[in-house]
N, C-alpha and C positions, 0 to 999 in steps of 0.2 A: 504494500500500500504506500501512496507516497502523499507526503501533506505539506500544507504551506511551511514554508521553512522561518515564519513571520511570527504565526498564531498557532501552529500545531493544525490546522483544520483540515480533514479530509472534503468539507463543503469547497469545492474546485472545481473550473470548467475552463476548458481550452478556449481559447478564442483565436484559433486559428485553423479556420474550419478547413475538413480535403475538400469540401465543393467549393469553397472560392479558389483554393487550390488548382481543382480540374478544369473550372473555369477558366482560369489562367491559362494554364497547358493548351487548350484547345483553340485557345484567343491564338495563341503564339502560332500553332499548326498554319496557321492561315495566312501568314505573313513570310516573304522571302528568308531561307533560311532558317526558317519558324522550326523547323523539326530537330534540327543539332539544338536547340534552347528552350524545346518547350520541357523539360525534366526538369531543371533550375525550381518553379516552386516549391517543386519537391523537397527541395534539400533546405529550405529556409525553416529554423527552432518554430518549432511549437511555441506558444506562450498558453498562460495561465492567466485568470483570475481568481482570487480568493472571494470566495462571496460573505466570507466573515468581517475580515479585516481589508480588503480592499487590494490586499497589494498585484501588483502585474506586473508579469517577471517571464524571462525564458524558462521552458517547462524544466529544462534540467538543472535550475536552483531549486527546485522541489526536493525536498529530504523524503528519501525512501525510509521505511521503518517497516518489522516484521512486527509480530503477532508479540513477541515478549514485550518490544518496546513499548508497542500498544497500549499493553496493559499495563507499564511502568508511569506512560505519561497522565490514563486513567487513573490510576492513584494517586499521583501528584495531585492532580487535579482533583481529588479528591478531600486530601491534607487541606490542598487550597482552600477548599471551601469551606472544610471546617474550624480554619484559623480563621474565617472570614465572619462567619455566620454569626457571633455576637455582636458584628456593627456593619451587618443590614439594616439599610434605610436611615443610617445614622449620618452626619454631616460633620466632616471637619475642614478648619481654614487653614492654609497653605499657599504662602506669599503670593497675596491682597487674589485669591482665589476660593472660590470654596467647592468643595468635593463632597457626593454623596455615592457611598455603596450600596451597590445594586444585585439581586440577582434576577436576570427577567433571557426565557427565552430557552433557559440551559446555559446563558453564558454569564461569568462574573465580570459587571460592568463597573465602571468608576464616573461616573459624571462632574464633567470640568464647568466649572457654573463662572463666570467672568462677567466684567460689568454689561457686556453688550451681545452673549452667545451661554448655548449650553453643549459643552462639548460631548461623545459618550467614548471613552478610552475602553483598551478591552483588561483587565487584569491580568497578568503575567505571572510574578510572584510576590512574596508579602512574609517578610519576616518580622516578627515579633522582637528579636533579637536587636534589629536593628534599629526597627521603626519606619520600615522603608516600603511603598508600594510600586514593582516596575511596573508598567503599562506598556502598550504596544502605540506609539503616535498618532494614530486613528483609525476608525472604521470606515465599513462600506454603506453606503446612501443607506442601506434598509434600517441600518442604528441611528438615524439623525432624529435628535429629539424638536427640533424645530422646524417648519417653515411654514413660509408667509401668506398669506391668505390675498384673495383680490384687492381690496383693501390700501393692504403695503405694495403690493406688485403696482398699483396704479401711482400712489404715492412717490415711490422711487423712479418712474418711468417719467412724471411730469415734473420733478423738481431738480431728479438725480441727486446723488449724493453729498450730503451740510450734514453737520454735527446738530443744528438750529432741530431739525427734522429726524432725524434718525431714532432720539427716543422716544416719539413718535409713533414709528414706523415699529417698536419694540413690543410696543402696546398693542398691535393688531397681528402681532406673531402670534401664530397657534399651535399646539402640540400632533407631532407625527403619533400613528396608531401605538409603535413606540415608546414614543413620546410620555403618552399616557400611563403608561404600564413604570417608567423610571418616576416621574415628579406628579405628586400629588397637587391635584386642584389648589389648594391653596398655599405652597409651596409655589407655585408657576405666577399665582397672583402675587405675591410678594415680591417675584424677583421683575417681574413689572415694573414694579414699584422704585426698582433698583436694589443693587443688590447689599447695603448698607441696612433697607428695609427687611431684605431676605435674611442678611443675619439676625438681626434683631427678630425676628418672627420664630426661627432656629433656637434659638437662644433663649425667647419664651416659655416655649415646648418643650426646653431641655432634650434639644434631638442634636445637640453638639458634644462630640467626645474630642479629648485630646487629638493637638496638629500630630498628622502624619505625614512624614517626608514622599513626596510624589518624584519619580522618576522618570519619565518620558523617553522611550526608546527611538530616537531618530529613523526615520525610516531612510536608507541610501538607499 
């Protein structure tokens, strides 16, 4: 089996189809010379998509793994989660950002909440020891906790982008299906509000535990 070499995920898909492939080849057939060059698509790398975490790469940066490994990174993933599980849905701040853990979907999520986005990072690993959570730099479209409703899309079309308008334009964000499943209704209303409001809201509730060191794994 071979999985992203990013996120671990066996959730992958070639994006480099043999029919546009053939297609090629047969384009080629028809042009002077066309038959000594129509193999050539042939030999061009596969690529991949991750549909977890987004990355897109030549298929042979996929890490191959057997069946023990399998079940090595299933454990882990396992440990993972239950180092994790007593600060689900809990929030902490982490330079002038704040972070809430998530589990939604099967995957251990991190939500980057900033004065003007909500980010969804995937969890990596997470020692206690240190205080440290790595993350992977970001996901694919289907984790995006935001987007804009008609509303903002008009808004930004006829003024284009000012500071003057933007939190504005924040205000008529609305939550991905997502979306919904990571930040609670009035958690999403607070950060509306900005997010000095969203702590203070946090902070209310006592849904704030001690800062956690965030690490962000650069994507090359």
């Amino acid at each position: 089996m071979k999985v992203c070499p990013e996120c671990y995920s066996d959730n992958v898909e070639r994006t480099s189809s043999i029919g546009a492939r053939l297609f090629i080849c047969i384009f080629l057939l028809f042009i002077p010379f066309g038959i000594f060059i129509c193999w050539i698509p042939f030999v061009f790398p596969h690529r991949f998509i991750c549909k977890v975490c987004g990355k897109d790469d030549k298929e042979e940066m996929m890490v191959a793994i057997d069946w023990r490994e399998s079940e090595i990174l299933l454990e882990n993933q396992k440990t993972l989660e239950n180092n994790l599980r007593p600060k689900f849905d809990r929030w902490f701040n982490f330079e002038d950002s704040l972070y809430k853990i998530v589990k939604a979907r099967g995957y251990l999520l991190l939500l980057k909440v900033t004065k003007n986005n909500i980010e969804t990072l995937l969890i990596k690993e997470y020692s206690s020891d240190t205080n440290i959570i790595k993350t992977t730099s970001s996901l694919s479209n289907k984790f995006k906790a935001l987007k804009t409703n008609s509303a903002a899309n008009n808004s930004m079309n006829n003024s284009g982008y000012n500071s003057s308008i933007y939190d504005s334009i924040i205000n008529k964000m609305i939550l991905t299906p997502i979306g919904n499943e990571l930040i609670t209704e009035e958690e999403f209303d607070s950060f509306k509000k900005g997010i000095d409001n969203l702590f203070h809201f946090l902070e209310s509730n006592q849904l704030l535990i001690e800062p956690i060191e965030v690490s962000i794994n650069q994507r090359t």
